[in-house]
N, C-alpha and C positions, 0 to 999 in steps of 0.2 A: 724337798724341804730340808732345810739344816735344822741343828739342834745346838741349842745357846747351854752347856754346860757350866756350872759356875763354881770355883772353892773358891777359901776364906783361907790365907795364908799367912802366918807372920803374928806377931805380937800387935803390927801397923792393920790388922783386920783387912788385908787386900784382896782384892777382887781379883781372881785369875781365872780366866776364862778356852775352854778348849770347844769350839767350834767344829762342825761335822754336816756330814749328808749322807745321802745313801750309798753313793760311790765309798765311803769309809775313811776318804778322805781328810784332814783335820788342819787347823791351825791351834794356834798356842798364842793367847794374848798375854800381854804384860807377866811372866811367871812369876809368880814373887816367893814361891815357894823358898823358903830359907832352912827350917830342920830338918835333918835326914830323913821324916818322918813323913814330910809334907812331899819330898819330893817322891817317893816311895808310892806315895797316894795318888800324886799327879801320873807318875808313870803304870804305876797299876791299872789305874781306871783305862788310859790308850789300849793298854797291852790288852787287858779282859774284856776291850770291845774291839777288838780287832782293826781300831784303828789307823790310817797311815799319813802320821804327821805329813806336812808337806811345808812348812815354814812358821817360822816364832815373828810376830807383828808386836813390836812397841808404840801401844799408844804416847808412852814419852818414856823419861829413861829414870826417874825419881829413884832412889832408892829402892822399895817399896816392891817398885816392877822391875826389879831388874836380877834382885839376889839370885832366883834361879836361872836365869838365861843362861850361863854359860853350862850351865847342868844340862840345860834342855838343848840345846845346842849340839853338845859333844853327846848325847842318848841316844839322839834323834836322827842326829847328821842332818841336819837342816840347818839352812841359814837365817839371820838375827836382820828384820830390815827396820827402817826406821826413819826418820824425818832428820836430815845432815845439820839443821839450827840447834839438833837437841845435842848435839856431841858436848860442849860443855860441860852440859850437866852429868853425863856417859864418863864422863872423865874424871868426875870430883867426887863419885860415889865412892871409892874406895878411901879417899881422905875421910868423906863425911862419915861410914862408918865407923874407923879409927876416930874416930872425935865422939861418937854418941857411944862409943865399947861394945858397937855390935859385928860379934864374931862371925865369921863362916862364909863372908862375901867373898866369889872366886869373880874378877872381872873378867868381863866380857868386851869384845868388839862386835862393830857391827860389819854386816857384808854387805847389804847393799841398803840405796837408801829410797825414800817417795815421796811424792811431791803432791799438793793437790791439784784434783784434777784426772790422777791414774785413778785405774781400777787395778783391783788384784782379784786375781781366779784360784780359786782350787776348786777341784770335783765338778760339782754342778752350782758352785755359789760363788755370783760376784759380788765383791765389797768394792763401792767407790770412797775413793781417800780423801778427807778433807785437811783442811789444816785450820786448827783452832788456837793459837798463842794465848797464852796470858798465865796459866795454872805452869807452863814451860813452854821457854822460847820455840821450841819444836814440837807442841802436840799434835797430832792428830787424831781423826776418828774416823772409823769406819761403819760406812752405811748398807747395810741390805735393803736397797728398794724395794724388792719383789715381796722381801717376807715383813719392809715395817720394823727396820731395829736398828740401833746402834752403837756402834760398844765405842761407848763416851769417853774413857778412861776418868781421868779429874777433873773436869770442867765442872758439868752437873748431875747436881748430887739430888735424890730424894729431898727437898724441903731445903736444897742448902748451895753453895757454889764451890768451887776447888779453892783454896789456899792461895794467896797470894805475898804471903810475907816471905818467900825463897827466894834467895840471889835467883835471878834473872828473871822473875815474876812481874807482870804487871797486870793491876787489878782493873787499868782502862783497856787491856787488850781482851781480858777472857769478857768481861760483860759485853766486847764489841763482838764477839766469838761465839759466846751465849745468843745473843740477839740476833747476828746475820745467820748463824749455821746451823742454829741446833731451834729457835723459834720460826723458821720461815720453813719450815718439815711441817706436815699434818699431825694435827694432836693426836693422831693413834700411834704413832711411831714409839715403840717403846725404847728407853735408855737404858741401856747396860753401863753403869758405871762401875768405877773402882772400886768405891768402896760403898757400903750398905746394899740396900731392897735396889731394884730396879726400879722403875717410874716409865713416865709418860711424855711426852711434848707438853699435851693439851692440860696435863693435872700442873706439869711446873709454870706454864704462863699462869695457871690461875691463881694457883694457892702459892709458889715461892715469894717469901719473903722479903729477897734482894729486887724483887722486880715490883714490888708493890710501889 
């Protein structure tokens, strides 16, 4: 069985997720850890469970998820993988913070990239890769069949959808993205999103608002 840890990162309230099983094994999703403080906390918690990183997964590259990457990166010695459509956006983060006065961004590259379709392995937990466009040209998500989860990044949200007003967004791709990938999964599947509460399949087809 893995274990879906979660912090709340950043002034953008982000959802950074470190992943595990009983092998001790771990990933590191979207870090978004930005002040010394946060990322202190993110490495603390690895260190005091004797975890052993084994790679950083970008559900996409927003600002938001990416401040701490290259921290976790160069801590960990792990590699940054990611979906090759999101480079763009991987690129302009360091102008975008220069434009909004948010300090402390060390850019990152990435090392390798995935497609949907693969699966990725650590320890004893497979995630298979989807790809979901619209929130950014390159998102993806990843699925634990076995355990019923999926860490959504910015698609969908508790009661709500991902953003679509950002260069390269389009709002007819994520609700085609929302509907084929993440409503055709059984209503038990729980959603690990970016940002807020977790959720469900089955609670967002009934109650989200975008789909009424």
């Amino acid at each position: 069985m893995s274990t879906v840890k979660k912090f709340i990162f950043s002034p953008f309230s982000e959802n950074t997720y470190v992943v595990y099983d009983d092998s001790d094994e771990a990933i590191i999703v979207d870090p978004g850890c930005l002040a010394q403080h946060e990322k202190e906390e993110l490495k603390a918690f690895i260190t005091s469970n004797g975890l052993k990183p084994k790679a950083l997964l970008q559900t996409h590259t927003h600002l938001d998820h990416v401040f701490g990457s290259a921290y976790v990166k160069r801590n960990f010695n792990i590699k940054m993988y990611m979906h090759r459509a999101d480079l763009p956006v991987l690129s302009d983060v360091e102008n975008r913070c220069k434009t909004w006065g948010i300090p402390g961004y060390e850019p990152v590259e990435a090392d390798e990239f995935l497609e949907e379709g693969e699966q990725f392995t650590f320890g004893n937990t497979t995630l298979d890769i989807i790809w979901v466009p619209g929130h950014a040209p390159g998102h993806l998500a990843f699925i634990n069949h076995k355990e019923k989860y999926v860490l959504g990044g910015d698609c969908l949200f508790k009661g709500s959808i991902g953003r679509t007003d950002f260069p390269l967004c389009s709002h007819e791709d994520l609700m085609n993205s929302i509907r084929k990938k993440f409503f055709t999964l059984p209503d038990d599947y729980t959603i690990y999103a970016g940002h807020m509460d977790e959720t469900t399949v089955g609670f967002e087809k009934k109650f989200n608002p975008f789909f009424k």
